[in-house]
C-alpha positions in Angstrom: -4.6 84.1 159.0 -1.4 82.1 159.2 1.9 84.7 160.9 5.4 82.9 161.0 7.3 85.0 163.7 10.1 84.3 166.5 9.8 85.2 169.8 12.3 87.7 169.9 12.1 88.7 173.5 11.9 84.7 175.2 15.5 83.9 173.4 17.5 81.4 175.1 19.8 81.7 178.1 22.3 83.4 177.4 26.2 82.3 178.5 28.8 84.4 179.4 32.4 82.8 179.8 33.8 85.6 182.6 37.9 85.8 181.8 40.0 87.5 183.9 42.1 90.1 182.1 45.4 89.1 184.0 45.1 85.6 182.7 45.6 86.8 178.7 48.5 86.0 179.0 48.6 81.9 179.3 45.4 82.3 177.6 45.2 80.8 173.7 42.1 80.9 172.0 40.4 80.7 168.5 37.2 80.4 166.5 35.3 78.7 163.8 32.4 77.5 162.0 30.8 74.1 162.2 27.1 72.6 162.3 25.5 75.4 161.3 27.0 77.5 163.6 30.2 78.8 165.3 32.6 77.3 167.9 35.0 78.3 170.2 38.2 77.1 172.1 39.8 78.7 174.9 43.0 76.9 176.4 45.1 77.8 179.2 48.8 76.4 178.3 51.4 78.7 177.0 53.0 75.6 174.9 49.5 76.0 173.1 49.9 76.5 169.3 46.2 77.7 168.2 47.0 78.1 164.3 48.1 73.9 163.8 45.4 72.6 166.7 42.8 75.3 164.9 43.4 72.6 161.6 43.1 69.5 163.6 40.2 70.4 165.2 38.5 72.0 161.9 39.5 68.1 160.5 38.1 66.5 163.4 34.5 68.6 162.8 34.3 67.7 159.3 34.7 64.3 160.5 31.7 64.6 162.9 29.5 66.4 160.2 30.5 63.3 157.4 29.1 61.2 160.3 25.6 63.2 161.9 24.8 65.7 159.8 21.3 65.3 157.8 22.0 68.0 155.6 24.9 66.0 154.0 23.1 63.6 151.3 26.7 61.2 151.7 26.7 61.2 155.5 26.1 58.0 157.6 23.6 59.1 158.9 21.9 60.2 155.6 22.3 57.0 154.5 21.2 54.9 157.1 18.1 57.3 157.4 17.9 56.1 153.2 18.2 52.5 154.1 14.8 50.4 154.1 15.8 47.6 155.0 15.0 45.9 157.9 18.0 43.9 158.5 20.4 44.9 161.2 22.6 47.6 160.2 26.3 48.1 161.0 27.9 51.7 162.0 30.1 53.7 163.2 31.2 53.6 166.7 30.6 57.2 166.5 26.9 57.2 165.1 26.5 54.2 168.1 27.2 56.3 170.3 25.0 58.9 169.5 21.9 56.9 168.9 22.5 54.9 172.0 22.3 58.0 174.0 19.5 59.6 172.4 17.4 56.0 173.0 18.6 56.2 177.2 16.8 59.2 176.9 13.8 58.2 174.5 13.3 55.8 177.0 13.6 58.0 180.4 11.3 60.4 179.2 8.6 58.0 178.1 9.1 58.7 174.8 9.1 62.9 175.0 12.3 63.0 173.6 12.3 61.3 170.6 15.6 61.6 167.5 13.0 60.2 165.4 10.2 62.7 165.6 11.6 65.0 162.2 8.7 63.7 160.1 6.1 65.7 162.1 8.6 68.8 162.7 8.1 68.6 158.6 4.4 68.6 158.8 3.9 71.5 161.1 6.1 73.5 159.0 9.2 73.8 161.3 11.8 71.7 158.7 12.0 72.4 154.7 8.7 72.9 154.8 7.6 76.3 155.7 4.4 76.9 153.9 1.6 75.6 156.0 -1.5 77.4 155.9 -4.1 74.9 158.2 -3.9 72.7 161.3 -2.8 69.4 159.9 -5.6 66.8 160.0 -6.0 64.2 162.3 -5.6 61.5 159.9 -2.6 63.2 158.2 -0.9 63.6 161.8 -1.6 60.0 162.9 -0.4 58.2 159.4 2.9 60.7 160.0 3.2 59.0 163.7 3.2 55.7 162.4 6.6 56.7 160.7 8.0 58.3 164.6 9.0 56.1 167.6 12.5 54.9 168.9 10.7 52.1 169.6 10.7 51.2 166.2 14.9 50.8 166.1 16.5 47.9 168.1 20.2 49.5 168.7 22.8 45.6 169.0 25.1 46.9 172.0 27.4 43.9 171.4 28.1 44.8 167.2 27.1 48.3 167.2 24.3 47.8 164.6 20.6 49.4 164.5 18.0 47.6 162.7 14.5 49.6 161.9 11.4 47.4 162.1 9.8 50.4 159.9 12.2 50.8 157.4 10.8 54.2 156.6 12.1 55.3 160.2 14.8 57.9 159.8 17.3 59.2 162.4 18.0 63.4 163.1 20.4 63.9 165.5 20.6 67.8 165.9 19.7 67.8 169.7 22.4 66.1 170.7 25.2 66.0 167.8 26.5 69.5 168.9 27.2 68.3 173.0 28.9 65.2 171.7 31.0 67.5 169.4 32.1 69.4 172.4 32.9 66.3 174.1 34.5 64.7 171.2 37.2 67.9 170.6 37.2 68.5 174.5 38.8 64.6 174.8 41.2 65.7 171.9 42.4 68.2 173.6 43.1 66.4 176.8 45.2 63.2 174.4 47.3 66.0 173.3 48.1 67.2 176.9 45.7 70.5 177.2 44.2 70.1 180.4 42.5 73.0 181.0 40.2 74.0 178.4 36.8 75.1 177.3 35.2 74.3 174.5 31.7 75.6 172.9 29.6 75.0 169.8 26.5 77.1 169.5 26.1 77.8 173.1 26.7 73.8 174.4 30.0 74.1 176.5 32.3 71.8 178.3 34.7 73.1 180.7 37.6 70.9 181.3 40.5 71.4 184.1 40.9 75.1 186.0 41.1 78.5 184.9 44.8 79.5 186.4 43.6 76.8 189.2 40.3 78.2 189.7 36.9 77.2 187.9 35.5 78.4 185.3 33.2 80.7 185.7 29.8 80.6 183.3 27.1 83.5 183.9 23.8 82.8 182.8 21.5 86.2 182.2 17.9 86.8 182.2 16.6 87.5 178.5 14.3 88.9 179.7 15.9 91.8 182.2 19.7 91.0 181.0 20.4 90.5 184.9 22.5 87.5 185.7 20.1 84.7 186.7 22.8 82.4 188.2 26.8 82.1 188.4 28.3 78.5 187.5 31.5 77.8 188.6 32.8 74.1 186.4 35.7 71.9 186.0 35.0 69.1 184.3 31.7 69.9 183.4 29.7 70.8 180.9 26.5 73.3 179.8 24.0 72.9 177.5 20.4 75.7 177.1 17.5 75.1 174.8 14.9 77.8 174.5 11.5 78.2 172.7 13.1 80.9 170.5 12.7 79.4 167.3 10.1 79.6 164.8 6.1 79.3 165.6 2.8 79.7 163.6 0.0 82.0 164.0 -2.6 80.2 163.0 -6.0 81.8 163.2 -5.0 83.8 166.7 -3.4 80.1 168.0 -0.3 80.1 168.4 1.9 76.3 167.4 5.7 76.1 168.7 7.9 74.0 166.7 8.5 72.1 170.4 6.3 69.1 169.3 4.9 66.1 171.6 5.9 62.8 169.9 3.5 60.7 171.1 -0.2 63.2 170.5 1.7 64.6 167.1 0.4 68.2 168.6 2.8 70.9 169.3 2.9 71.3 172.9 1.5 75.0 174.2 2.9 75.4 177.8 7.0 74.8 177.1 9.6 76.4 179.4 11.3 79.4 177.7 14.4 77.8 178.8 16.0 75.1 179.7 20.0 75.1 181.2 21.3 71.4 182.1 24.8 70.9 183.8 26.3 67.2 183.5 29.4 65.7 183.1 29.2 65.2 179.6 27.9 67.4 176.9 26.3 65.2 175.4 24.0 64.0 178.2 23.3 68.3 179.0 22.4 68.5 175.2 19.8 66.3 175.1 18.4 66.7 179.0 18.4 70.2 178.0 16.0 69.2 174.7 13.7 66.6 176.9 13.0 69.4 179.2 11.7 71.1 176.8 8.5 68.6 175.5 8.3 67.2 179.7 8.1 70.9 181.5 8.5 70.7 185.2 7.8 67.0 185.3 11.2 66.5 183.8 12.3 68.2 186.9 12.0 64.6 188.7 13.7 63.0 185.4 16.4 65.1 186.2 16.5 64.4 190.2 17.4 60.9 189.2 20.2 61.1 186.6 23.7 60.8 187.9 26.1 64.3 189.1 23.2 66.1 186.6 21.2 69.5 187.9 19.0 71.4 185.7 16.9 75.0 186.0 13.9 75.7 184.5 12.5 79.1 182.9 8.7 79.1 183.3 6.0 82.2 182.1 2.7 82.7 183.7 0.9 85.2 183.1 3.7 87.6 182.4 5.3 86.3 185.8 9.1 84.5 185.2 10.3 82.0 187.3 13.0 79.8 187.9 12.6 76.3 188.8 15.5 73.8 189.9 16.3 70.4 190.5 17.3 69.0 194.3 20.8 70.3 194.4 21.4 72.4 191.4 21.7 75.8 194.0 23.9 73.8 196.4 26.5 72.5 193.7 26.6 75.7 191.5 
């Protein structure tokens, strides 16, 4: 018997941006939709104008999708996932960027987190696909690895180019595409002079300056009993969660998460329900946050190691919930 469900009560951390009421005042704010999701800025400047930065910022986001987004057939990235050659490839500063960061990753986790791992997400039914009604095989799983691996991409620091050595490699940046978006409108926002902002896009937030010269405050609550967990309090800092909230099979009373292990091909059975990050940049949170996931409390040490970054853990045992942090997440936050 093969049940698609959600687990509905293990959703991700939940953020709550806490404003005080006397600050309305100074405060400007608006909000949109972008990747799939929704965004929104908050900035504390009374010279704000939120109805001409609201265009420029929409501008700047199609920008970003024309760039990452998969689902566009014209993107760069699209196209570059289209490409088989196996010649070195020139792109964007932007798409660099991006790819560069996810391989600092690839390459921290031992290949757990892995931008390239979208041809098995298809095979277990967690992309387009969503009829599966058996376990993959074996053999179908190993021939679908041969096409995952950032080792298989050489990124050119010096020209910004990528070159696939399998040309049939292709590129999905969803786990990290939405922190650099934060950090791209975030550094907009301080060239035009708005020091004290925050930005989010589906949950991913970057907290820049004070808050009426105190730090932001972000509450992060339990899904579980809706209690706070934790109280962050950020300037120039940012937030990114992942969860095992999304999809899963039911196959035959076993269940399969769409959190997959890159290197077996399996889905990976014992994955934190969450995963919160803090770093300096949102992109870096975003895709910690997403490594966490497929490493578990080993990532814990990944973490200890990463520069001004802190992470906390959500494990289940037995029906038992517990938090688990890296060396000086309590003492900074």
């Amino acid at each position: 018997m093969i049940v698609l469900g959600r687990f509905k009560s293990f959703s991700i951390l939940l953020v709550v941006f806490i404003l005080s009421c006397s600050f309305k005042s100074d405060l400007s704010q608006f909000q949109g939709k972008t990747m799939g999701t929704t965004y929104n800025v908050k900035v504390y400047d009374h010279t704000f104008n939120p109805s001409v930065e609201k265009e420029s910022i929409d501008s700047l986001l199609l920008y970003l999708n024309s760039i990452l987004s998969t689902y566009i057939s014209t993107s760069e990235i699209s196209l570059l996932n289209k490409n088989r050659s196996n010649e070195e490839i020139q792109v964007s500063k932007i798409l660099f960027e991006n790819i560069e960061q996810a391989y600092r990753i690839y390459e921290e986790s031992l290949g757990m987190y892995d931008v390239t791992i979208y041809p098995l997400v298809e095979l277990w039914g967690f992309g387009e696909n969503k009829n599966i009604d058996k376990v993959p095989s074996e053999k179908i799983i190993n021939m679908n690895r041969k096409q995952v691996g950032m080792n298989k991409i050489q990124i050119n620091k010096e020209n910004k180019s990528i070159r696939k050595l399998n040309p049939l490699i292709g590129i999905d940046l969803s786990s990290i595409a939405k922190g650099y978006a934060v950090d791209y409108i975030s550094n907009y926002l301080t060239s035009e002079g708005y020091l004290n902002h925050m930005v989010e896009i589906g949950g991913e937030i970057r907290c820049k300056g004070l808050k009426k010269g105190k730090k932001w405050t972000v509450a992060i609550v339990d899904p579980i009993t809706k209690s706070f967990v934790d109280t962050l309090y950020l300037t120039d800092q940012s937030v990114a969660t992942s969860g095992n909230y999304n999809n899963f099979y039911n196959i035959r009373g076993e269940i399969y998460t769409h959190i997959i292990n890159p290197l077996t091909g399996y889905p990976i059975k014992d994955t934190p329900l969450s995963v919160t990050v803090v770093s300096n940049k949102c992109s870096t949170a975003d895709g910690y946050a997403t490594a966490l996931m497929t490493l578990g409390l080993n990532g814990i040490n990944l973490i200890n190691n990463v520069i001004e970054t802190e992470c906390m853990l959500m494990i289940e045992n037995e029906g038992t919930y517990n938090y688990f942090f890296s060396n000086n997440f309590k003492n900074k936050y």
